[in-house]
N, C-alpha and C positions, 0 to 999 in steps of 0.2 A: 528384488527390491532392495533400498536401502536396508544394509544389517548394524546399522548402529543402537544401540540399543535404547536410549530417550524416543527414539522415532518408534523403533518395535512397540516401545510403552503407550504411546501416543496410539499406533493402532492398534491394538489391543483394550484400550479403554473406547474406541470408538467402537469397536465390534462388540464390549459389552455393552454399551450405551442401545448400539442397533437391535442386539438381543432382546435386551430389557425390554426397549419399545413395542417391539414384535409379541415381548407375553402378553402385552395389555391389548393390543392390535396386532394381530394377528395376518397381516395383509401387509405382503412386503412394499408393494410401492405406497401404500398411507404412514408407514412406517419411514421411509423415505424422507417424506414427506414432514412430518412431524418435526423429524434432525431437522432439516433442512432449516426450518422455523427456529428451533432451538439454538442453531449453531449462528443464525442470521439476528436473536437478539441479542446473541453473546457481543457478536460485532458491531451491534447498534451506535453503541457511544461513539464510535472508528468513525462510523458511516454518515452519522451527521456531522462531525467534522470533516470531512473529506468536501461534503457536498459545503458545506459554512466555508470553510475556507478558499472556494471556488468561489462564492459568491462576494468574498470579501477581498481577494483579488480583484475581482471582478468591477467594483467598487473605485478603488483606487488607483485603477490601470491608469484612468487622464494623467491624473497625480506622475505617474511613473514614469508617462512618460513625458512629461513636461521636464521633470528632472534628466529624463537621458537628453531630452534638446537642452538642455542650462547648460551640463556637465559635458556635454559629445567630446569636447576635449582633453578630457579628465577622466578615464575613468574609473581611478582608485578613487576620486573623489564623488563622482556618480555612485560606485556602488554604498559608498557611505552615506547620503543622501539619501538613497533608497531604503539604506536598513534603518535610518534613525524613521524614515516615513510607516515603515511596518511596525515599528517599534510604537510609534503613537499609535496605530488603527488599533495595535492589538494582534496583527495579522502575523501569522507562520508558513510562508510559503511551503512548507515541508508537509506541514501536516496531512494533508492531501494525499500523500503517495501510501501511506501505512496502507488503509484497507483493499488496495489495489495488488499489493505485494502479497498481504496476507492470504489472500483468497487465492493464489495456485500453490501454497504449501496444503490448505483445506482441502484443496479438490484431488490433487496429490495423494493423502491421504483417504478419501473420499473413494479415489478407483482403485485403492491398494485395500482396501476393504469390502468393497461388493463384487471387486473383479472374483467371478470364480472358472475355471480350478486356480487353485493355489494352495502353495504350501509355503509356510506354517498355515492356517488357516484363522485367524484374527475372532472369531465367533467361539465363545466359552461352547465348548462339545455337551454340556448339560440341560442347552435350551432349546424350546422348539425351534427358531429359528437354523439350529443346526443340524437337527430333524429332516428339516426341509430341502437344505441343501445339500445333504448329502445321501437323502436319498436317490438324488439326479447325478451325484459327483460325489463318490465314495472315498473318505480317506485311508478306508481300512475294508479287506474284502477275505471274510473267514479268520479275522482276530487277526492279520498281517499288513504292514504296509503297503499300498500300491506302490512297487518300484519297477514295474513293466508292462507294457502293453498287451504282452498275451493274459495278463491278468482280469484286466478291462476286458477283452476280447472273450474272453470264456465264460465271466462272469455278469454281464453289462451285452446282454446279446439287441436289448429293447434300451431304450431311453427310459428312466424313470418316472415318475408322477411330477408334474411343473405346478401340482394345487398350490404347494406350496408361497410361490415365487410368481406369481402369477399376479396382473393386474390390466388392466382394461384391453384384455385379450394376447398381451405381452407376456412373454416370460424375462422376467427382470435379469435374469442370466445372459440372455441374448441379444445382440449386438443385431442394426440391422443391417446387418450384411449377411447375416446368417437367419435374417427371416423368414418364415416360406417354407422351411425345411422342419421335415418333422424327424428326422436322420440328422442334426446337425455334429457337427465336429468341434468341441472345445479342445484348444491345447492348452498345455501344462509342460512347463518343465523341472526335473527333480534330481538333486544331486543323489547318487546312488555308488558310495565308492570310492568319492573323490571323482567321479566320471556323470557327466551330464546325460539325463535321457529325458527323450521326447515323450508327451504321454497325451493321448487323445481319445474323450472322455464323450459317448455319443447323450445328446440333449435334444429333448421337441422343444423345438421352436414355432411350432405352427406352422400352419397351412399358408396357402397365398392370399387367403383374405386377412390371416391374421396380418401379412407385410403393413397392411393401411397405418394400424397406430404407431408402429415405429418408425415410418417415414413422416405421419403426422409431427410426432416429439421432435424427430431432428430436424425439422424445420421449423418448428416451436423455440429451440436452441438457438438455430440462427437467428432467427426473429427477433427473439426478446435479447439477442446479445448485442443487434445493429439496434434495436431502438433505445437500449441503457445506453450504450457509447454515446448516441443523436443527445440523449437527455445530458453527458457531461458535458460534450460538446457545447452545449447552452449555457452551461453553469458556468463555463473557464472564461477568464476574461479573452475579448479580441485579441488574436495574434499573439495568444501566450504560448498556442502548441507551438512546435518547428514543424517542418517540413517532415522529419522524422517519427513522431509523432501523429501527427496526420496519417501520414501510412501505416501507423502501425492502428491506429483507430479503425483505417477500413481494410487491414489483412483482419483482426481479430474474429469480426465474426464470420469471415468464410473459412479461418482456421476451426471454430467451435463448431462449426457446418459439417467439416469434414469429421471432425471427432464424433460428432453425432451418428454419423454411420460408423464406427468402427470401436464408440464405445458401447460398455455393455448398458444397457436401458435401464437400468437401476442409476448408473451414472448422470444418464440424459435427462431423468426424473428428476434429478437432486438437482442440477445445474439451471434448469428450466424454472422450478420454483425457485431457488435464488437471482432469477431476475426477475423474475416477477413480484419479487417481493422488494429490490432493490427500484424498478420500477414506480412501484407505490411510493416505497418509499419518498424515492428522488421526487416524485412528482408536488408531494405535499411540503416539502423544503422549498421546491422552486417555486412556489405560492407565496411562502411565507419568507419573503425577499429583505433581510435588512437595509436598511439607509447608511449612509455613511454618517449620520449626525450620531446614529442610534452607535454604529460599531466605536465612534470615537469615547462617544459616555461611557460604552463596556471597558474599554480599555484605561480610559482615565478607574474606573470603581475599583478594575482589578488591579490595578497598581497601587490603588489603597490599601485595597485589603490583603495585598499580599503582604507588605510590609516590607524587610528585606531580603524577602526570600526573589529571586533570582531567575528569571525563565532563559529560556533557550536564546531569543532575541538580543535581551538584555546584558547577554554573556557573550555574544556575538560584536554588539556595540562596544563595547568596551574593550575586546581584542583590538576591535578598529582603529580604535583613539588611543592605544596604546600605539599601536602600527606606527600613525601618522605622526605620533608624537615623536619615536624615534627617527624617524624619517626627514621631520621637520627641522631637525638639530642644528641645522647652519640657519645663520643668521641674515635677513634681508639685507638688501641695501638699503643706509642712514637709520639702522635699530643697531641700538646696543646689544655685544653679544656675550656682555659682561652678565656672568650668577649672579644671585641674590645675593646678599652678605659678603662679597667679594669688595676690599676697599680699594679707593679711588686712585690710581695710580697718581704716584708724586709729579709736578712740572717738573723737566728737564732744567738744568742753571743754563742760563740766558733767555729762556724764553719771554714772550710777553708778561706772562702770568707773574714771572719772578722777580720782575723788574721792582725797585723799591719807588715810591713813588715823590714824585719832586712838589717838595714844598709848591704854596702858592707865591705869585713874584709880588702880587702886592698890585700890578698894573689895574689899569682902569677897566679892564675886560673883563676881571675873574674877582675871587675871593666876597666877601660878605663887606658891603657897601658900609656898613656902618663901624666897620672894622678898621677901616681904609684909614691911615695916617692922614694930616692934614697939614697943607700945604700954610 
């Protein structure tokens, strides 16, 4: 896996984390379970905006796109339009993507922590949870490192005890591709030397009744991964995904389908409650649907009260009209493209302007009638 070491840190705080929860519960997929919850209110604040700003898209799309028909000609002046329009709702088209991105660095970290064997092993070696797993997948065998297969093979003739790892007839170890087998084969690979070696570590997985729950889960993963997608799908205004998008909406959950059989079922646990909880979630947002009167008030209050502090939008706007300012530099035709404070250039000698003006003659057509000589 990644050897960078903020990430080593990061898994290593979640395997204390998983430890910990395992002293108080004792039962690795509850335990699972628990994080899963944990790590799902950490993202809450993410999560309701992701879904608010779907809805508030959603909201404003007519708006949007009445502006792309005004502007079709224009569209440096279209997207200006659009951003001053986001800028009154209040709306950040962006915000939406964070909790999307976030959740495959979690999950990431998530299989790089339950996957076992492995080495370094993420789980502090002082807690039961380490107990458990190692007495199925040993990292040490007569006070030495495992760095060879005849090691496993001499000392590892049986699978260990699965009590530990064990949950609704699953061994959270086991993947179901490897269900049914009570001889399974985990592999590991371990530098030993500067020279890589293969190392395979035998695990019960159960029998062929046990198969049922792990093909239950991983169709559970699909499932709940096509009906979150269906529930964003609702949320996003019309015709905001592309074409691109759309597919990748309905590769995702025959992608997590397939993972579901080849990752290991502690994974599938963890994935499964975060939609299910994302689920829920989604569903009680999309209930409580705001208006566009309602989102214009927010956004008028928050420009109150922010004062002149500065959002993302508003920094946006402002590049814009800086943009078009420069841009605009030349001057139309019949507008002066004379500065301010710039003075009047002088009339040229002979013009109209300079001409000195000729008394009046005195005739009967002009001058001030009472002025008139008298005949």
């Amino acid at each position: 896996m990644i050897a960078f070491a903020p990430w080593q840190g990061l898994l290593d705080g979640i395997g204390w984390l998983v430890a910990h929860i395992y002293e108080l519960i004792p039962n690795f997929g509850v335990t699972i379970i628990v994080l899963t919850v944990l790590i799902r209110l950490v993202l809450l604040p993410l999560g309701i905006r992701q879904v608010r700003s779907m809805q508030h898209m959603q909201i404003i799309q007519p708006k949007v796109k009445q502006l792309q028909q005004k502007y079709k000609g224009n569209k440096q002046r279209q997207q200006e339009e659009i951003m001053k329009l986001y800028k009154e709702y209040g709306v950040n088209p962006f915000s939406g993507c964070w909790p999307v991105l976030l959740q495959f660095p979690i999950l990431i970290a998530m299989y790089s922590v339950v996957r076992f064997p492995q080495h370094p092993i993420h789980v502090p070696d002082d807690t039961r949870l380490y107990a458990a797993v190692t007495a199925q997948i040993p990292q040490r065998i007569d006070g030495q490192d495992v760095t060879s297969q005849a090691q496993i093979d001499e000392q590892l003739p049986e699978p260990g005890p699965d009590s530990g790892t064990s949950f609704l007839g699953m061994n959270l170890l086991c993947s179901a591709r490897e269900a049914g087998s009570d001889n399974a084969k985990l592999g590991d690979r371990v530098n030993v030397q500067g020279e890589t070696v293969n190392l395979e570590y035998p695990v019960d997985c159960g029998d062929d009744v046990n198969r049922i729950p792990y093909y239950v889960f991983a169709a559970l993963m699909f499932g709940t991964t096509y009906f979150q997608q269906r529930q964003m799908q609702k949320a996003s205004p019309p015709g905001a995904a592309s074409s691109q998008q759309q597919a990748i909406l309905r590769i995702m959950p025959l992608m997590f389908g397939v993972f579901g059989i080849f990752f290991p079922a502690g994974l599938v646990v963890y994935w499964t409650t975060s939609n299910a909880w994302q689920i829920g979630q989604q569903y009680y947002m999309l209930r409580t649907r705001p208006t566009a009167e309602t989102l214009a008030a927010a956004a008028a209050d928050g420009k109150k009260s922010s004062g002149e502090k500065k959002g993302f939008m508003a920094s946006m706007m402002e590049r814009a009209e800086e943009e078009r300012k420069k841009r605009g530099g030349t001057a139309r035709p019949g507008t002066s493209s004379r500065k301010p404070g710039t003075p009047k250039p002088k009339p040229k000698p002979g013009s109209g302007s300079n001409r000195p003006k000729k008394p009046d003659s005195g005739g009967d057509g002009g001058g001030d009638p009472n002025k008139r000589p008298k005949r």
